[in-house]
C-alpha angles and dihedrals in degrees: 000000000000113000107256096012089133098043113101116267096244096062092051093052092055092048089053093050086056094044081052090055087082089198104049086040095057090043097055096059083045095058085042090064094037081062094042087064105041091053093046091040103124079057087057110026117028145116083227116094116241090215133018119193113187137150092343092311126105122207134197104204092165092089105017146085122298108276109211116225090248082072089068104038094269128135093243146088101195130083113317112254091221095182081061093044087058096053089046091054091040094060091035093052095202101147094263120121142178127218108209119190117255087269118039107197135079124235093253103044127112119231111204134188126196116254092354124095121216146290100068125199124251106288130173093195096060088029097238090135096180090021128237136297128250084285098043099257115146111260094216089054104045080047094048094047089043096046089056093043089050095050093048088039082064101034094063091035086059090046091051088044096046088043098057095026099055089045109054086025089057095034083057096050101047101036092039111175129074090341085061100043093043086055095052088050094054083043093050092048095039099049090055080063098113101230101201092058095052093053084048096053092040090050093050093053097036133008097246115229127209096275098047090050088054098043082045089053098041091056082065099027110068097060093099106056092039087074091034092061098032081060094047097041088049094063098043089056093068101039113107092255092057092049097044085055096048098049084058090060111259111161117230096261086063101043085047095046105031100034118011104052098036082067107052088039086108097062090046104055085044093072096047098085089056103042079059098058093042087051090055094050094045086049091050094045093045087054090046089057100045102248105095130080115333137253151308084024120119107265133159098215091056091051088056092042082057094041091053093048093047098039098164093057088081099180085066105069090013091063095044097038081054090051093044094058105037089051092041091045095053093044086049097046090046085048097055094043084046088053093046093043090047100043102146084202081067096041129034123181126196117182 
């Protein structure tokens, strides 16, 4: 059976037009395997093992429980130091062996020298491949841990401002009224709050987690592609396959739901490159400032807040400000090939 036999032609055409973009296409495998690693990235990037072998018996402690150090013949209780457990096999040459990931290190873990202070400049020999930070925390891990929270961070900040945006946008359009004029009022006073003050004031009274950032976000964020779907909506309600519809007797839900926003699904998919990309770089800001996610969490904008207070640790900014435009140019390039692909004035569907 061919892939994608049974998907409508129209679909595939568009796919094709955006396997055709060569550079949306490439970075978009690109940013697939930026998001393969993030998710995998206790596998990657870790101060677990990923395999123990000792006395005959073989341990994962990757995804595990923590293994205290007593399990391994060690004088402790508390979580194995497997970088040390490595080096104790090693020199009793027993047999037994430990597998450690590329990295590690965990995004958290301080990574002292004697008689030396972090951050440490980039070295192969302790593994710290882009060095550590002003607390002596790996920089690969504290970019591979950020990246993932920033994605995710976006992610579910475009869900809650689709969500809310596609709704009341569409509601307006198609209702139209005093529903629609009580709405742009709400919208015209709503978007002269200043946004920056109320995080501010909310930071100050509570440390904000991931899930409050977002919910504080969303209640700003969904303003854009409100108008952007009350205009829209407002033009496929009057089209012929909206009022057929509705002359056979399909209620509104159904014309909104069925017809409507199928429709309009194009232009919609074609902003959401691009809210990702504006939710990373709201997420990194916010951390600069001081009023994102708190420390110690992996964050971008606290690595560059570091990197401009310790200028002459290079590998600092240098390592960040590299992250920051490989991941925005990729969303920007898949953004533009999505647009392209997706252009409603190449494909039109009537249903």
């Amino acid at each position: 059976m061919k892939p994608f036999q049974n998907m409508n032609p129209l679909t595939l055409r568009k796919l094709r037009r955006f396997k055709s973009i060569r550079r949306g296409y490439y970075s978009f495998l690109i940013f697939a395997l930026l998001l393969l690693i993030s998710i995998s990235a206790e596998l990657l990037v870790n101060s677990r093992a990923l395999i123990v072998h000792y006395n005959g018996e073989y341990f994962f402690p990757t995804y595990g429980d923590m293994i205290p150090g007593t399990v391994f013949g060690l004088d402790y209780a508390y979580e194995t130091n497997y970088r040390q457990l490595k080096e104790k096999f090693r020199t009793e040459d027993e047999g037994d062996w430990v597998l450690l990931p590329p990295v590690p290190y965990n995004a958290y873990e301080n990574d002292l020298q004697e008689n030396a202070w972090p951050p440490f400049p980039p070295s192969f020999e302790d593994r710290h491949y882009l060095g550590t930070d002003v607390v002596g925390r790996d920089i690969v891990a504290r970019l591979v841990y950020g990246f993932r929270i920033a994605i995710f961070f976006s992610l579910g900040l475009l869900l809650a401002n689709y969500t809310i945006g596609v709704s009341i946008g569409c509601s307006m359009g198609y209702l139209g009224g005093k529903f629609d004029l009580f709405f742009q009022r709400i919208i015209e006073i709503w978007s002269n709050v200043p946004f920056l003050y109320v995080i501010i004031i909310i930071s100050s009274i509570v440390v904000p987690n991931f899930w409050l950032l977002i919910l504080i976000m969303a209640f700003f964020g969904w303003i854009g592609i409100t108008w952007t779907m009350r205009t829209i909506t407002y033009k496929e309600k009057a089209r012929e396959y909206a009022l057929a519809a509705k002359a056979l007797g399909a209620s509104d839900m159904r014309v909104i739901f069925n017809h409507i926003i199928p429709n309009t699904v194009a232009i919609i998919v074609t902003f959401a490159p691009f809210s990702v990309s504006s939710g990373i770089v709201a997420l990194t800001s916010l951390d600069y400032l001081g009023f994102g996610l708190p420390p110690p969490t992996p964050s971008w904008g606290e690595l560059l807040q570091q990197g401009w207070a310790n200028m002459w640790a290079w590998w600092i900014a240098g390592s960040v400000i590299a992250a920051m435009i490989v991941t925005l140019l990729t969303v920007t390039f898949i953004g533009e090939a999505v647009r392209e692909a997706f252009d409603p004035k190449l494909h039109t569907v009537y249903e």
